[in-house]
C-alpha positions in Angstrom: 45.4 -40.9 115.3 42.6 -41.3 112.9 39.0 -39.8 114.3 35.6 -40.8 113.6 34.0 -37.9 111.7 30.6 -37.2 112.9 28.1 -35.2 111.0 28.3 -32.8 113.6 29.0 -29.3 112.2 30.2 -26.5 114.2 29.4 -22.8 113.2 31.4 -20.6 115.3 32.9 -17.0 115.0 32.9 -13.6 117.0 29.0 -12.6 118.4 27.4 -10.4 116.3 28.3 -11.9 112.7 25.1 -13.7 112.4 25.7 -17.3 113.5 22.3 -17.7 115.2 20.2 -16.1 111.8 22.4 -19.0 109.7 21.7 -21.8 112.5 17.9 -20.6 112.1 18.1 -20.5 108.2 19.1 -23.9 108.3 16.8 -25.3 110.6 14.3 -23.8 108.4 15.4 -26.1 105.9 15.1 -29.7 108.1 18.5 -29.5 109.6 18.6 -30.2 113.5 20.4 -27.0 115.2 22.1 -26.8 118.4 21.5 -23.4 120.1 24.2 -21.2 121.5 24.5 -21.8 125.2 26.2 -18.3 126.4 22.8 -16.4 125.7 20.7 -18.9 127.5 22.9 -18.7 130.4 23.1 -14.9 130.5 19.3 -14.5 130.3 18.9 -17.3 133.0 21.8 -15.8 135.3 19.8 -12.6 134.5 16.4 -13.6 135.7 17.8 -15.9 139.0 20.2 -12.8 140.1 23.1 -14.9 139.3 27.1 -14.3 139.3 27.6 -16.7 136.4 27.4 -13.3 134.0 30.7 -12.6 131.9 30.9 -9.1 133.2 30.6 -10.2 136.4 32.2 -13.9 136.9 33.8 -15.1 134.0 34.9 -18.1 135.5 31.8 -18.6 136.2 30.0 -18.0 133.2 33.2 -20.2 131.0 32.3 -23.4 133.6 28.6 -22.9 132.5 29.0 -22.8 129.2 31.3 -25.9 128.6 29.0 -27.8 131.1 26.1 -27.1 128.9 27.9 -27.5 125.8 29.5 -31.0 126.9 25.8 -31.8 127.8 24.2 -31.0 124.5 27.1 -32.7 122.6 26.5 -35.9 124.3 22.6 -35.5 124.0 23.3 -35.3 120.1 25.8 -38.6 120.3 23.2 -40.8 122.7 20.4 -40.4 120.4 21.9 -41.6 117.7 21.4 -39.4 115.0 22.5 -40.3 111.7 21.8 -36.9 110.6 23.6 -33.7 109.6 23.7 -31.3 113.0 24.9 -27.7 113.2 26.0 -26.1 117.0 26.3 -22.9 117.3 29.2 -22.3 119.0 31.0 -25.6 119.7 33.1 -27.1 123.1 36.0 -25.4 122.1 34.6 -22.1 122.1 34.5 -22.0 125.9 38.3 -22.7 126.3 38.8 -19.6 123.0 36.9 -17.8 125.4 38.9 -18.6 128.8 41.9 -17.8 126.1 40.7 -14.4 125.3 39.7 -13.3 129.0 43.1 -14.7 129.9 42.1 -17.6 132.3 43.7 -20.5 132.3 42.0 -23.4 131.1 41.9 -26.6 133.2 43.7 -29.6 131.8 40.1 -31.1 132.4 38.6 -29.2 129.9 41.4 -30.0 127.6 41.0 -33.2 127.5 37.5 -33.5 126.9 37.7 -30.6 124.4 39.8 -33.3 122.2 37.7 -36.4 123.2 34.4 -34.9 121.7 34.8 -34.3 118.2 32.9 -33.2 115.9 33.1 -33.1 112.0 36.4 -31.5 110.5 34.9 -28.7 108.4 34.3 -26.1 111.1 32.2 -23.2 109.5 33.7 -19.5 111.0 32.2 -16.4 110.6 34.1 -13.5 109.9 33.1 -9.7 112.3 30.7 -7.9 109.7 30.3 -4.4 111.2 27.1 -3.5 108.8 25.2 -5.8 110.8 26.9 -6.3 114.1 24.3 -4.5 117.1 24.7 -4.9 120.9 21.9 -6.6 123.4 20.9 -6.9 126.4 23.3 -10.2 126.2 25.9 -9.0 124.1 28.0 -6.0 125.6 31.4 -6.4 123.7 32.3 -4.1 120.7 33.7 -4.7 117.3 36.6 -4.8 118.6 36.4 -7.3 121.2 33.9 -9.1 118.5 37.1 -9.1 116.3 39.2 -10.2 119.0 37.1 -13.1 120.0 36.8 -13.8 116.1 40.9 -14.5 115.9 41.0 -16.5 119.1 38.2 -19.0 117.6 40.3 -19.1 114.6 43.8 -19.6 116.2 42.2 -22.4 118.8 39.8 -24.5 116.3 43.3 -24.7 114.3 45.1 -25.6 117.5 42.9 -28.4 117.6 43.0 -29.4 114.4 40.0 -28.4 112.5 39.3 -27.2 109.0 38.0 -23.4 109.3 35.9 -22.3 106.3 35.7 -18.7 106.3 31.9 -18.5 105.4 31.4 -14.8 103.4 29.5 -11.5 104.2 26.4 -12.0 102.4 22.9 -12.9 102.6 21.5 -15.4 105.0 20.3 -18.1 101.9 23.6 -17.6 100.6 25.5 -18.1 103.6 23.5 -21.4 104.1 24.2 -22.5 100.3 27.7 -22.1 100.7 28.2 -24.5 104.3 25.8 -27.0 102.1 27.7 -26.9 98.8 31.0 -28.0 101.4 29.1 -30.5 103.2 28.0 -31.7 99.8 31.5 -31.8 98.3 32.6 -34.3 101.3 36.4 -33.0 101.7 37.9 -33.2 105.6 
């Protein structure tokens, strides 16, 4: 089955190896950027007393974050733009997640996992201890960063995607080398 390839780039990875500083270096440069959900939705389960928290309900907090990422996928697709988009963090990310917490992932989820695609190339970040630091929102160790890292990996291939492992260096670089792929036009 042949898919349409949107211009819809995902830029996924462990937390901690600086997706959001790469989505925020790009919009810098007149790129539209998808935000990562899973923060918004701690801080916001945070602030209403809610159980949809990943150390509390990870159920929970897994249905949240593919309803919101479903939601800003289809946002992207109704308005029509022609444009190159990065996500941070992408559909599939919430079924690595339900992988790695050992949840089984509705066949629901499946399915619309491989109904909304995006682009081929799939941009991963690799754990980078130097700069990894927990949050308020981000509990997990290197370890479990790492471990969330090779889940990503194992289910964007699963799906089919193209993982380019983008390198441990500085934020401009990092940006040059996802632009210099786009740019070449392979997947």
């Amino acid at each position: 089955m042949k898919y349409k390839t949107y211009p819809l780039y995902i830029i996924t990875g462990g937390p901690g190896a600086g997706k959001t500083t790469l989505l925020n270096a790009l919009e810098s440069i007149g790129y539209l950027t998808v935000p990562e959900e899973g923060r918004r939705i701690i801080k916001e389960q945070i602030l209403i007393n809610g159980e949809g928290l990943p150390w509390m309900n990870k159920r929970l907090f897994a249905k949240l974050m593919f309803e919101a990422s479903v939601k800003n996928y289809q946002k992207i697709i109704e308005c029509g733009s022609s444009g190159t988009v990065f996500f941070d963090r992408g559909i599939l990310d919430t079924v690595g997640y339900l992988r790695l917490e050992n949840i089984p992932v509705p066949e629901e989820m499946k399915i619309i996992a491989r109904e909304m695609i995006y682009h081929k190339n799939v941009f991963i970040l690799p754990p980078w201890r130097e700069i990894y630091e927990n949050d308020p929102e981000r509990k997990q160790d290197f370890d479990q960063a790492t471990a969330t890292y090779n889940h990503m990996k194992e289910i964007y291939l699963e799906y089919g995607y193209h993982l380019n492992e983008v390198p441990e260096a500085p934020v401009e670089k990092r940006a040059e080398f996802i632009l210099e792929i786009i740019e070449a036009g392979s997947y």
